[in-house]
N, C-alpha and C positions, 0 to 999 in steps of 0.2 A: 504494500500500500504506500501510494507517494504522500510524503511527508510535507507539508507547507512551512516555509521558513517565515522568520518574523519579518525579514524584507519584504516579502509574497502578501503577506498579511497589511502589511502597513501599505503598500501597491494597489493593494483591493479597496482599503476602507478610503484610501485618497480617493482612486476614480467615483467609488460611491460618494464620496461628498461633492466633488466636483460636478460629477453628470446628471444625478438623482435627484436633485432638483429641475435641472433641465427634463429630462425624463417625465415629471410629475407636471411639469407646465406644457407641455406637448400634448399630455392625456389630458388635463381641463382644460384644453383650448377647443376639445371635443363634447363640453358638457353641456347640456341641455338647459339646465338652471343657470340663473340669469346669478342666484349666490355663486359663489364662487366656492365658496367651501363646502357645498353641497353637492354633492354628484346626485342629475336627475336623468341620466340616462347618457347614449350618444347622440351629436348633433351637429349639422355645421353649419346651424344659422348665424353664427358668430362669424366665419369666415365670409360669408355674403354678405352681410350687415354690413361687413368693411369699405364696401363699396358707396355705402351710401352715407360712411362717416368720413363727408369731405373734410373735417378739420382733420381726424387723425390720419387717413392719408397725404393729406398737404403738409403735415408735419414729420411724415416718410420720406418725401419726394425730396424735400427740401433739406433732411441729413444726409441724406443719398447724392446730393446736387454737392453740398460742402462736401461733406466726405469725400468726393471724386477730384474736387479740385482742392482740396489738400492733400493727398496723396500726390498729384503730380506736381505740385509747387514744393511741398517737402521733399522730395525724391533729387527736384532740383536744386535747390540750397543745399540740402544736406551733402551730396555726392561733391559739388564745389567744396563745401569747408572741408570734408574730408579730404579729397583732395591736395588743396593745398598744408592739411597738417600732416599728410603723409609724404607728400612727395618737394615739399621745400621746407626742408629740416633745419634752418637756419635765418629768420631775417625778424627783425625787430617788433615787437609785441607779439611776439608768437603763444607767450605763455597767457598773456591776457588774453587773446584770440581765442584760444584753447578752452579757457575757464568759461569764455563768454557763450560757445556754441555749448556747451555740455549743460551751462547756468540751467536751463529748463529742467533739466533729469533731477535735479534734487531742490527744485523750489518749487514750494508749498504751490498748488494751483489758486489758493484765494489771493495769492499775493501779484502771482503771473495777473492774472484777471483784473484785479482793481488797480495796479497800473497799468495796463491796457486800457482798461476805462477810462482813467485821467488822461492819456497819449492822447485817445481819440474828442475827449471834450477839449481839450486845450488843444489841437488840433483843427477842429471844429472852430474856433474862438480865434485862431492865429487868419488861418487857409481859407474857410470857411467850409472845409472838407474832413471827414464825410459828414453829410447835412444832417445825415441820421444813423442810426444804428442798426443795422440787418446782414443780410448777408456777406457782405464784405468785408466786415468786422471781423465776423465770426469767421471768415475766411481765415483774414491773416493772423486771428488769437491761434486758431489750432494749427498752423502754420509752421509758426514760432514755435508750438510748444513740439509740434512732430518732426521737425528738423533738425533736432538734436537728436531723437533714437533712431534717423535717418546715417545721421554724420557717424554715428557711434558704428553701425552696424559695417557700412560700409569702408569704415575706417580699419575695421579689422580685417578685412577682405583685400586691399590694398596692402597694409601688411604684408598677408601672407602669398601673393603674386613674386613672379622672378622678373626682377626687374630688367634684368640681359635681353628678352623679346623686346622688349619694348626699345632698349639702346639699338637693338640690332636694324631695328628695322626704321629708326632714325641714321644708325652709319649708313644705309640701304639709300637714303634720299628722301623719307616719310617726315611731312611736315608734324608738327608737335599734335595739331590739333587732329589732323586724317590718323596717328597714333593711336591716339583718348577715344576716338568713335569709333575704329574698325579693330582694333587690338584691345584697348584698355575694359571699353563697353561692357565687348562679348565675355571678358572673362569675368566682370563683377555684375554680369546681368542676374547671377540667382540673388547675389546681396541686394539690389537695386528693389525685386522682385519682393524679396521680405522684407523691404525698407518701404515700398507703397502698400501693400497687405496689412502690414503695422499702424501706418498712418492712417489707411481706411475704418481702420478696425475701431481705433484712440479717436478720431474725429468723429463715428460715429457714435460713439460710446459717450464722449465727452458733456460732462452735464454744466460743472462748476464756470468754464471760462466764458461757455456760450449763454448763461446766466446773467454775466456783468456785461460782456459787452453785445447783446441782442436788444432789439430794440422792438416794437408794435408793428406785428404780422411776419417776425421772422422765426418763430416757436421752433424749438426743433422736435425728434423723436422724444430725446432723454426729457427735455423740460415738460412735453407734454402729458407723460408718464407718471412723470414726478408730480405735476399740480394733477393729474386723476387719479394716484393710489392716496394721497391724501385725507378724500374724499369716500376711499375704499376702491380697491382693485374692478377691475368691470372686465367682462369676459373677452371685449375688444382688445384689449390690452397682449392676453394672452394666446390671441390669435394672430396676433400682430409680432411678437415676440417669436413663435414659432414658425413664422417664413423667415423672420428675419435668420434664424439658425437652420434652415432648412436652405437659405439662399446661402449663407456664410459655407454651410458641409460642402454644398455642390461646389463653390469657387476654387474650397480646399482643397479636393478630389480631383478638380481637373487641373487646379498648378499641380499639383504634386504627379499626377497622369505626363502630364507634358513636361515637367521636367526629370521625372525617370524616360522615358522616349529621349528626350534630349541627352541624356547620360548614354545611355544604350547605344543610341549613334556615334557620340564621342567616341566610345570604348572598340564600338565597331572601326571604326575611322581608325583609330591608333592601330589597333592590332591588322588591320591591315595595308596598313603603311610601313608599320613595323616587318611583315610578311614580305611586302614588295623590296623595301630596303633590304632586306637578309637574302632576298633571293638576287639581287643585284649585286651583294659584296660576294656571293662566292663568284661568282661567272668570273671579274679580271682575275682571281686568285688561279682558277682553273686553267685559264689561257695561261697563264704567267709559269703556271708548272710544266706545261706542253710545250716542247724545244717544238720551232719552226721548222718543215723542212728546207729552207735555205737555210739556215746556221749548220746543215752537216755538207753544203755544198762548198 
């Protein structure tokens, strides 16, 4: 009889708390009573209802909108500062640079937020920009704050590259920047990859920042959430909750699908290259040992 170790054990009751909740909110989002802590059967009037709750879907659309465009604006800052803190090792304020991209990863989010709020009023009062507070706010608050687990991510990834391709193919004639997009790219595209996944994930999720600085009609998911559990949980909630983890599995499944195929070709690719190579180095060896018949003439 196999034996369960205490790592085994402590392995189980993690995923048990982690997923068993999600579990239990997937099966009441199938509940018939309008209680929520009542089970009155199965039913999916709650996922139709959805349709015709145009606030809570306008407050889907509209984290799903930020969401998208702060992953690709963090992807791009962050990939820059990483950049530059990996790959120029020496030039003045490096260490303040340094401190200032990472500053988001360990400050408090009320503090990130309420001066973001002051930026934009007194920006507001300087510029006259922005005239109000909505989406573009909330843009560049999570922006800021996902651009550092962008810089982090990537910056490890840069690390761990050989940086000889890269010289080589500058001794070759390759301008610095045709290097960074056909060479540098391709090899930190899984980092890049988990560095917009991340930010999608943090933007969505995101309640505290997009609190201070949103403004009237810009509600997101999390906030409208948060002002209806309040009030007590409502079955929309939890049908809304379970696409959204049912849209998250599937994204998951197909990066991770397509970047095993993407390995799988890689590997393909090397071995046989590695193949054609090794079949190439014996052939001059084999000539080389074969005297010509003119050298016995």
């Amino acid at each position: 009889m196999k034996r369960y170790s205490f790592s085994n054990l402590i392995l189980v009751l993690g995923l048990l708390f982690i997923y068993l909740p999600m579990v239990l909110l997937v099966i009441y989002s199938f509940n018939a009573s309008r209680l929520v802590t009542v089970w009155g059967g199965w039913s999916v009037k709650w996922y139709v209802g959805l349709l015709d709750n145009s606030q809570l879907m306008g407050a889907v659309m509209r984290s799903l909108e930020i969401a998208a465009y702060t992953a690709v604006a963090a992807v791009a800052l962050g990939t820059m500062a990483a950049f530059v803190l990996t790959r120029i090792p020496v030039f003045r304020g490096r260490t303040l640079f340094g401190g200032l991209v990472t500053a988001p990863l360990v400050m408090p989010e009320v503090i990130t937020g309420l001066s973001l709020l002051l930026l934009f009023v007194a920006m507001a009062q300087l510029i006259g920009w922005p005239a109000q507070r909505g989406i573009v706010t909330i843009w560049i608050a999570h922006t800021t704050f996902c651009s550092a687990y962008v810089a982090v991510i990537v910056m490890a990834r840069l690390r761990e590259l050989d940086q000889s391709i890269e010289e080589a193919a500058m001794d070759l004639g390759a301008r610095p920047w045709k290097v960074f997009f056909l060479i540098t790219m391709p090899m930190i595209a899984p980092s890049l990859a988990a560095g917009g996944m991340l930010s999608f994930a943090l933007s969505l999720d995101d309640l505290v920042l997009a609190s201070f600085v949103s403004g009237p009609g810009s509600t997101t998911l999390p906030m409208e959430i948060f002002s209806a559990v309040r009030l007590g949980v409502k079955p929309e909630i939890n049908a809304v909750a379970s696409l959204i983890l049912l849209v998250v599995s599937l994204a998951t499944f197909i990066a991770w699908y397509v970047g095993r195929r993407a390995e799988q070709r890689r590997l393909r690719a090397m071995r046989q290259a590695m193949d054609e190579t090794t079949g190439q180095g014996w052939q001059p060896l084999d000539s080389a040992v074969r005297t010509p018949p003119s050298a016995h003439s």
